[in-house]
N, C-alpha and C positions, 0 to 999 in steps of 0.2 A: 603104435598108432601112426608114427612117422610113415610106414612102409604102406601102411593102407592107404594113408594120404598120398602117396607119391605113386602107387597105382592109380587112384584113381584118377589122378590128373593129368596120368602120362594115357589114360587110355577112355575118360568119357566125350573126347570128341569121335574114337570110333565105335563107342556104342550107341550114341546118336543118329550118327549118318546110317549106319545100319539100319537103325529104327524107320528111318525115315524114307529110307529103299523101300522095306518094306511094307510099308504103309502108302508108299505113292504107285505100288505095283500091286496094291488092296481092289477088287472088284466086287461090287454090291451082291454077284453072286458067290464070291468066297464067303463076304462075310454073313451072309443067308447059308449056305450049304453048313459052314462051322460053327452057329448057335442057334439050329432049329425053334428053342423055345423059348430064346432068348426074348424075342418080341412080344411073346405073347406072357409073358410073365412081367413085361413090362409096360402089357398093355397098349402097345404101338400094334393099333389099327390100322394108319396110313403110311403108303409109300412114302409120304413127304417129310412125314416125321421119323422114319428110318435114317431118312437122308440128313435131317438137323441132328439127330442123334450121333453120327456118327460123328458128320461134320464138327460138334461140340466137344468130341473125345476128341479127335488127331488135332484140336486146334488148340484143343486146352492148356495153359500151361502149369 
């Protein structure tokens, strides 16, 4: 258990910053083209609420 522990603390500040590359180089069209039906199973009718949605996942903590 020591050794899990000591990975993960030598290496969850680079799997963070990664995340967050990722996510700040995220465009409203990637993430429309990668979950066609995602919206509609979640019932998001509007653009705006797309935007609060996603907003409320990448801010979440």
């Amino acid at each position: 258990m020591d050794k899990v522990c000591h990975y993960v603390n030598e290496n969850i500040i680079q799997f963070h910053e990664s995340r967050i590359t990722i996510l700040s180089r995220l465009t409203l069209n990637q993430l429309l083209k990668n979950n066609p039906y995602l919206f509609q199973a979640k019932n998001i009718t509007k653009a705006s609420a797309v935007i609060e949605e996603t907003w409320e996942f990448v801010t979440a903590k």
